[in-house]
C-alpha positions as CSV (number, residue, x, y, z in Angstrom):
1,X,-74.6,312.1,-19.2
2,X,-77.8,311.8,-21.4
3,X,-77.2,309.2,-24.5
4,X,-78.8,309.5,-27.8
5,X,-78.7,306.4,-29.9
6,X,-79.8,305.9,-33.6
7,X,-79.8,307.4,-37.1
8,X,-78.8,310.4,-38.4
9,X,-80.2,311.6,-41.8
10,X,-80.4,314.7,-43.9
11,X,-84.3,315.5,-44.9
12,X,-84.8,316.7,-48.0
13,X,-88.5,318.8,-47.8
14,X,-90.4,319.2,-50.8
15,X,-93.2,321.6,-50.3
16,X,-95.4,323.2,-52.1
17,X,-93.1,326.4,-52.6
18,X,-90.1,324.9,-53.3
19,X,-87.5,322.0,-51.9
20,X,-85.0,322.4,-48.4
21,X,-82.9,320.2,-46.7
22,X,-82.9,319.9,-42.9
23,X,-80.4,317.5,-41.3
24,X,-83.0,315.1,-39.1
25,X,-83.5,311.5,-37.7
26,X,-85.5,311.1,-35.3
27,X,-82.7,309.9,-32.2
28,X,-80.7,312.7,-33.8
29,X,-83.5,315.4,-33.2
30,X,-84.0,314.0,-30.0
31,X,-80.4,314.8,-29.0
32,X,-80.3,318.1,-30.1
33,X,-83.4,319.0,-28.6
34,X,-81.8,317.5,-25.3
35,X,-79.0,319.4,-25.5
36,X,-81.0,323.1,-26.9
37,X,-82.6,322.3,-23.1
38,X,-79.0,322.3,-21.3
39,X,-78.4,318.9,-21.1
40,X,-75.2,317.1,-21.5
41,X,-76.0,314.9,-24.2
42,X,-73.6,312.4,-26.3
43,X,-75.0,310.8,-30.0
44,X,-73.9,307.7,-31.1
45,X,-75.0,307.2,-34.7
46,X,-73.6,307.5,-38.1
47,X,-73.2,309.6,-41.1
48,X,-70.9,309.9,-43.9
49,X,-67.6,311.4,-45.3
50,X,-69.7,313.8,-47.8
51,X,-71.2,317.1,-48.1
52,X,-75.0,315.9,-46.5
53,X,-72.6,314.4,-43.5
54,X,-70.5,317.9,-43.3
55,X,-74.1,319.3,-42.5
56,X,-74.8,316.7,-39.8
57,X,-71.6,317.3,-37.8
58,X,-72.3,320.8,-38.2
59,X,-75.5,320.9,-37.1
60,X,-74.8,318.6,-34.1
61,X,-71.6,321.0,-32.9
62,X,-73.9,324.0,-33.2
63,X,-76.1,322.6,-30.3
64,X,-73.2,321.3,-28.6
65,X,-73.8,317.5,-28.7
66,X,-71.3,315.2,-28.2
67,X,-70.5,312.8,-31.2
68,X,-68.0,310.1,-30.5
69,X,-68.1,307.9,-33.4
70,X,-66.5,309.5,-36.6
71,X,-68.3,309.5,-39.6
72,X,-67.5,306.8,-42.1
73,X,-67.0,305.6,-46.1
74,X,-70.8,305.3,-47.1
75,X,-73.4,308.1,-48.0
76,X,-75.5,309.6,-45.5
77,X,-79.1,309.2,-45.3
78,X,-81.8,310.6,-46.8
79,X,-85.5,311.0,-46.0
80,X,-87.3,312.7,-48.4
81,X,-90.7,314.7,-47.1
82,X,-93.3,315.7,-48.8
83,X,-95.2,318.5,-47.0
84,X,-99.1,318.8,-47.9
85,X,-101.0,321.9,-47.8
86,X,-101.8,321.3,-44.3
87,X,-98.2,321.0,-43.1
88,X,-98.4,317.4,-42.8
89,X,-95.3,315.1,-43.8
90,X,-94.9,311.9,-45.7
91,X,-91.6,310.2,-45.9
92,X,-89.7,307.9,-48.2
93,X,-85.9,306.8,-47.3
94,X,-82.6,306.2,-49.2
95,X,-80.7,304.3,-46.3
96,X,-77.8,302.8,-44.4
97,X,-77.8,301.6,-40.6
98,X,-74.9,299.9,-39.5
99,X,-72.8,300.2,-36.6
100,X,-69.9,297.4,-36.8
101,X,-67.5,298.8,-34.3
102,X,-70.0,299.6,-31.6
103,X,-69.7,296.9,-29.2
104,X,-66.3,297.3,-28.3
105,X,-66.6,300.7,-27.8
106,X,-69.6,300.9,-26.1
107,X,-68.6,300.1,-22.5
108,X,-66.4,303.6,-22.0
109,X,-69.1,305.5,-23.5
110,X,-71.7,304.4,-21.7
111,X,-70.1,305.1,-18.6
112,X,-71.3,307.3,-16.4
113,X,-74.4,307.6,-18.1
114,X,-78.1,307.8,-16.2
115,X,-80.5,307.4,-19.8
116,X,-80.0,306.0,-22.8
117,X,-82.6,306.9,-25.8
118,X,-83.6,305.2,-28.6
119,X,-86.2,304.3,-31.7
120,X,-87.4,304.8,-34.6
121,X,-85.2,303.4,-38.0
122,X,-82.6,302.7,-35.2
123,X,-84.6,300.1,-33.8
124,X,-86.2,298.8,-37.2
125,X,-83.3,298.2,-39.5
126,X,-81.1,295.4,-40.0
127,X,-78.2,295.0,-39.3
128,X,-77.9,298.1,-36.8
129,X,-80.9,297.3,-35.2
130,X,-79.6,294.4,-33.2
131,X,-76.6,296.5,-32.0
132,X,-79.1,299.4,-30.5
133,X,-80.6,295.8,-29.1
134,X,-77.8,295.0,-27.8
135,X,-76.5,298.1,-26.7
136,X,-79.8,299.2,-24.5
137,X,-79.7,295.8,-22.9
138,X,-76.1,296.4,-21.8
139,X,-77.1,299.9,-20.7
140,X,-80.1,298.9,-18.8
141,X,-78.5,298.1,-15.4
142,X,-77.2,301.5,-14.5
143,X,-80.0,303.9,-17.3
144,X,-83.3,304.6,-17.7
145,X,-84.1,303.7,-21.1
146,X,-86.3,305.7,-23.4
147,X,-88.4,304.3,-26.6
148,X,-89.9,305.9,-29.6
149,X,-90.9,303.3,-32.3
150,X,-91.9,306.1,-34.7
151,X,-92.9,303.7,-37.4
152,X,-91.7,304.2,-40.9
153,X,-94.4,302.3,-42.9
154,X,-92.6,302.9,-46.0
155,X,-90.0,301.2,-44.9
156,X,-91.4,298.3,-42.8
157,X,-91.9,294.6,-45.4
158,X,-93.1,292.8,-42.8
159,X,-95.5,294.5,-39.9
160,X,-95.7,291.5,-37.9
161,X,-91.9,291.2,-37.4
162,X,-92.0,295.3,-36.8
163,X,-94.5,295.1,-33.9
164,X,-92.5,292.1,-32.5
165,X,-89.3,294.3,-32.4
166,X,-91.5,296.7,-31.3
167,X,-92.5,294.8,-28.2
168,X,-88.6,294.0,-27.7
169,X,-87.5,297.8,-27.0
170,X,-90.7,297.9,-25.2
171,X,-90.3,295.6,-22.3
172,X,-86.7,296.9,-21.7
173,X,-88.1,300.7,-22.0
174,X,-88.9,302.8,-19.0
175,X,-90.5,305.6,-21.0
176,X,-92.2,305.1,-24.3
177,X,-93.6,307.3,-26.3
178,X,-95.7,306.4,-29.6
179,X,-97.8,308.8,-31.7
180,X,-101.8,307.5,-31.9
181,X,-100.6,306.6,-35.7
182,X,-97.7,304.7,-34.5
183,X,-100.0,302.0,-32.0
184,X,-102.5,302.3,-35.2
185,X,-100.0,300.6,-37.7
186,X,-98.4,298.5,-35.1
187,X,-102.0,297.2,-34.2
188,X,-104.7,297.7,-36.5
189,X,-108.4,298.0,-35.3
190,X,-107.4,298.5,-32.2
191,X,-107.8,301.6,-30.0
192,X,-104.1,303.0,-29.7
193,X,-105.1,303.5,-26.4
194,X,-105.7,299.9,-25.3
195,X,-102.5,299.2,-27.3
196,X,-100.5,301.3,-25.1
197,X,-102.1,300.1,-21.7
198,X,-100.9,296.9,-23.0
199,X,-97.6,297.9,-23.4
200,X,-97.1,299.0,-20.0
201,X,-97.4,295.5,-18.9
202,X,-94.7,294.1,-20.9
203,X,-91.5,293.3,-19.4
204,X,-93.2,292.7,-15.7
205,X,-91.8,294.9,-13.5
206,X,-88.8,295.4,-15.5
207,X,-90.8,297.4,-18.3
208,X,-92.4,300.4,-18.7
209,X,-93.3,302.9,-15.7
210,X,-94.5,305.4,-18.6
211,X,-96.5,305.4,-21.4
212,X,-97.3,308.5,-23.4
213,X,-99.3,308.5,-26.6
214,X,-99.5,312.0,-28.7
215,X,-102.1,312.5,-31.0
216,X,-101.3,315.4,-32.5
217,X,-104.3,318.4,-31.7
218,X,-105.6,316.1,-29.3
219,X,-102.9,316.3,-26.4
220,X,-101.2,313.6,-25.3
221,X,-102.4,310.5,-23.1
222,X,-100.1,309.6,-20.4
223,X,-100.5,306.3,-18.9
224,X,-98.9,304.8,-15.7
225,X,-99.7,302.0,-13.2
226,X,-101.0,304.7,-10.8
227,X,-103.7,305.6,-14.1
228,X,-104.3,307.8,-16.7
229,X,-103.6,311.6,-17.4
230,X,-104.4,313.4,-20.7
231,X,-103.4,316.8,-21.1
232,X,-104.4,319.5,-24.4
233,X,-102.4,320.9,-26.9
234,X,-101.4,324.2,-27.0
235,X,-103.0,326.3,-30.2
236,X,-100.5,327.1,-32.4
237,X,-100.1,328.0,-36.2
238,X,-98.4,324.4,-37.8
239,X,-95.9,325.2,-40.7
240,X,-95.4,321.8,-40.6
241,X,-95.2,318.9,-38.1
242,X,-91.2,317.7,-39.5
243,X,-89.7,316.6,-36.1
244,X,-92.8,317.5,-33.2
245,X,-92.6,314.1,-32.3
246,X,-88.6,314.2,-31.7
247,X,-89.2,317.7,-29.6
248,X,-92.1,316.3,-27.6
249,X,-89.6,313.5,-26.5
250,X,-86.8,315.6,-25.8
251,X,-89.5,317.9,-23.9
252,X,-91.0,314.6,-21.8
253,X,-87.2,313.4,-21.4
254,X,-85.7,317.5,-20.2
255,X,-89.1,317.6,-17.4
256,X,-87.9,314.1,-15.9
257,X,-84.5,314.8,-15.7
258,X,-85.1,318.0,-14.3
259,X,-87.1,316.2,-11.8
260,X,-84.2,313.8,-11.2
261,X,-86.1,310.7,-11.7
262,X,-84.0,309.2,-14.3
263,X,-81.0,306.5,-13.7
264,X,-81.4,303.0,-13.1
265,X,-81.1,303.9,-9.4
266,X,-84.9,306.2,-9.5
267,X,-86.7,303.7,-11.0
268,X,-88.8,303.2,-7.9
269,X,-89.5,307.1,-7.9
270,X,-90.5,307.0,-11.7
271,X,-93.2,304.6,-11.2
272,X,-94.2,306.3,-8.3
273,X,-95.1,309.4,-9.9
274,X,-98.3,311.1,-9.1
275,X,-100.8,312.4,-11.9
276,X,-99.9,315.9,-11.3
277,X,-96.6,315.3,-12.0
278,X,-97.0,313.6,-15.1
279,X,-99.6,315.8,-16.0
280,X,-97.1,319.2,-15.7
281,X,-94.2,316.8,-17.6
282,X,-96.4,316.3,-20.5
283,X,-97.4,319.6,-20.7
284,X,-93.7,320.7,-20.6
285,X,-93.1,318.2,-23.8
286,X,-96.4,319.7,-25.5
287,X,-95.0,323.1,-25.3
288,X,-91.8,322.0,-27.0
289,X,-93.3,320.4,-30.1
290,X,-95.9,323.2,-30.2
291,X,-92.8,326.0,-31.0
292,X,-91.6,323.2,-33.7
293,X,-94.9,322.8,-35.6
294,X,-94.5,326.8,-35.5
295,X,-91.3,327.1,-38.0
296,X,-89.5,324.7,-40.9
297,X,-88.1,321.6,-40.3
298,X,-87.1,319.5,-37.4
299,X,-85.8,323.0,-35.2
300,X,-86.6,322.0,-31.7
301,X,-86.5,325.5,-28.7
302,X,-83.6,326.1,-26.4
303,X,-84.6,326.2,-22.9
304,X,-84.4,330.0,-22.7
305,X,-87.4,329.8,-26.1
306,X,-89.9,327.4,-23.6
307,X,-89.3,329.7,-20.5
308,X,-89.6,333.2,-22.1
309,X,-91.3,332.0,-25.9
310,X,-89.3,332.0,-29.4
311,X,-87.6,334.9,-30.0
């Protein structure tokens, strides 16, 4: 069992030609994208008793992930998006992370499980952020864990105290991903490079085996104790770029379970991995986010739609 932990929020996407809303979040695209690949996948997040969270248990049954927290007495979340001409997105957020009850319930969901995945608001936020905290440290004996920061500066007061929580998830992570932008915000003037080569060195040899860094057009940067691997991007048309991220981790995630390197019990193997490995895994995640940037919203493929190509 895969587990997905974080927010869950409806974006509302104001483009040029007119406004949609797409349910989103970035652990919550994550999962879906996990599960559009065939993989048993559980979300543990929350949303609300109103029409927005109707659409996010919806959307979640429709790609057969697992929910086991019901949805609760405050409004969903919002993320508004404003698309420029170019497809690119800007955010700003109406929003509530909490998860009170998790800690006694955590234990019987988390067991049996072999990854646990997590980022973004999820890991930012008070007060839910020091449940995920506490909730990837509890999982971390028996799972690989999984990290996206995927910075919100519009939401971030204090960038210090962002980077050190940052650094937190970091050294308990096996697998990070960050976008170039990400590293850039979390460490300015600095290459984001040099920022993630630091990064794998946190935690000692409890930290990071992986390290990818997207940057967008330019392919992705993989970088492991074994050295670097960059791989491109594949040319596509972008109608906008609303969730490539979330499908490029769900992508890099699908390759290495496919691979059976993940569980607490692999770790060895993981940091093992040779170049062409990683190399082929990246390209596998680049191909996901390349059929999202390709249609609206946050719409990661099934598995058949990265074998064969979208329908």
């Amino acid at each position: 069992m895969l587990t997905v932990i974080g927010e869950a929020l409806v974006d509302v996407v104001q483009r040029p030609s007119g406004i949609e809303a797409h349910v989103g979040g970035s652990p919550l695209n994550v999962a879906v994208g996990l599960a559009r690949l065939d993989h048993p996948v559980q979300f543990i997040g929350r949303y609300g008793q109103d029409a927005y969270g109707d659409s996010v248990a919806a959307h979640l049954r429709s790609s057969s992930v697992m929910v086991p927290l019901p949805p609760d007495s405050k409004p969903t979340s919002v993320a508004t998006a404003l698309i420029d001409d170019d497809g690119a997105a800007t955010y700003t957020f109406d929003l509530t992370w909490e998860l009170p009850d998790l800690g006694q319930r955590l234990p019987l969901m988390l067991q049996g499980g072999t990854l646990l995945h997590t980022g973004s608001v999820a890991t930012a936020l008070e007060p839910g952020a020091a449940a995920v905290l506490a909730a990837v440290e509890q999982a971390h004996p028996n799972s690989t864990i999984s990290f996206d920061p995927n910075c919100r500066p519009s939401l971030i007061a204090d960038r210090d105290h962002a980077r050190t929580q940052a650094e937190r998830f970091v050294a308990l992570a096996d697998i990070v991903k960050a976008s170039d932008e990400d590293l850039a915000f979390l460490y300015p003037d600095v290459d984001p490079l040099e920022s993630a080569r630091r990064w794998l060195s946190l935690g000692g040899t409890e930290g990071p085996a992986l390290v990818v860094v997207t940057r967008g057009a330019w392919g992705p940067w993989g970088i492991t104790a074994a050295g670097e691997t960059h791989v491109p991007a594949p040319s596509v048309d972008v109608v906008d770029t609303v969730g490539a991220g979330d499908s490029f981790m769900a992508g890099l995630l699908s390759a290495l379970v496919d691979r059976g390197l993940v569980g607490a019990q692999n770790r060895e193997e993981l940091r093992a991995m040779p170049a062409e490995t990683l190399a082929a895994i990246m390209e596998h995640a680049a191909k996901a986010a390349a059929v999202t940037v390709s249609r609206a919203g946050a719409n990661p493929p099934t598995r058949a739609e990265l074998n064969h190509g979208p329908s």
